[in-house]
C-alpha positions, -999 to +999 in steps of 0.1 A: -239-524-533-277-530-534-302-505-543-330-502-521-359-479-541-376-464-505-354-443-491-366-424-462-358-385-459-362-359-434-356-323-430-335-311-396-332-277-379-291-285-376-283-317-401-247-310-393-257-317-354-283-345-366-258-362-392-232-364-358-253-375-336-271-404-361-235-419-371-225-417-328-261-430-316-276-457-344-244-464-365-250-446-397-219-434-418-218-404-439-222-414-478-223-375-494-231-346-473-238-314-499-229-282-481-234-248-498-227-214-478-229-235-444-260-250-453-266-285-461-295-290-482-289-327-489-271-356-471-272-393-477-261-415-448-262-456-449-267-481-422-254-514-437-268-514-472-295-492-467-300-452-467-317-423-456-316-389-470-321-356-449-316-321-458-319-281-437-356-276-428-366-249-452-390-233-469-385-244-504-406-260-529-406-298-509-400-275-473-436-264-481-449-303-474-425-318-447-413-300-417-395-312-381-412-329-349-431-305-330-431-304-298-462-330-290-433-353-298-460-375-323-446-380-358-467-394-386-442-419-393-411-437-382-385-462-397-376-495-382-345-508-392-332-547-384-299-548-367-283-579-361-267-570-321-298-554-309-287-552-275-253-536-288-271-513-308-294-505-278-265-494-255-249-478-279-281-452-285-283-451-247-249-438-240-249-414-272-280-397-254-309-410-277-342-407-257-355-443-255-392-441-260-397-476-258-371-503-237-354-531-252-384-561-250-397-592-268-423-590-291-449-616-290-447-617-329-410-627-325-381-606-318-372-582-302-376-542-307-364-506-288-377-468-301-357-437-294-357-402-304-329-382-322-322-346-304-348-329-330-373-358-324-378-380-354-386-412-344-366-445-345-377-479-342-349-507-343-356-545-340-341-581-346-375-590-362-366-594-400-403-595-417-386-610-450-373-637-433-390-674-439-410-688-412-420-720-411-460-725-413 
């Protein structure tokens, strides 16, 4: 299995909840969840080849620097992830009850992209527009 060396992480009020609702709405499978006295401190899910990590919001060491979406909804980042059925993918978050921030469209630069928001408000963005693929000049 490849490696990838960025892996995004995030901290969630209920993982258990956000881990659920994650595989149901975007696809991702459970790789290790780490539970300890009904907490889960750390959890590693993959999409394909590639992984996220996410953990109980806390107040530890790293809990000090990172925290959950408030409730202006803005984030100061967000992942986008190719997926090869985008409009597949797109239903699917619909009917799992992710909140579609931005519809299903073309992109002038090619492709096409949706955003939606997990139940805690993290931000996805999901796209056919592979920026490592070759264009012709």
């Amino acid at each position: 299995m490849p490696q990838g060396t960025i892996i995004p992480g995030m901290r969630y009020r209920d993982p258990r909840a956000a881990i659920d609702f994650l595989c149901a709405a975007f696809g991702f499978r459970e790789h290790m969840v780490v539970e300890e006295n009904g907490v889960i401190p750390h959890a590693q899910l993959l999409l394909g080849e590639d992984m996220i990590m996410l953990g109980q919001a806390r107040d530890d060491d790293f809990g000090q620097h990172v925290t959950v979406p408030d409730a202006s909804g803005k984030v100061t980042q967000a992942a986008y992830i190719v997926v090869d059925d985008l409009a597949a993918h797109y239903a699917r978050a619909r009917s799992a009850g992710a909140e579609i921030v931005s519809p299903l469209e073309e992109q002038s630069y090619g492709g096409a992209h949706y955003a939606a928001r997990d139940p805690e408000g993290h931000l996805w963005s999901f796209g056919s527009y592979d920026p490592w693929a070759q264009t012709s000049s």
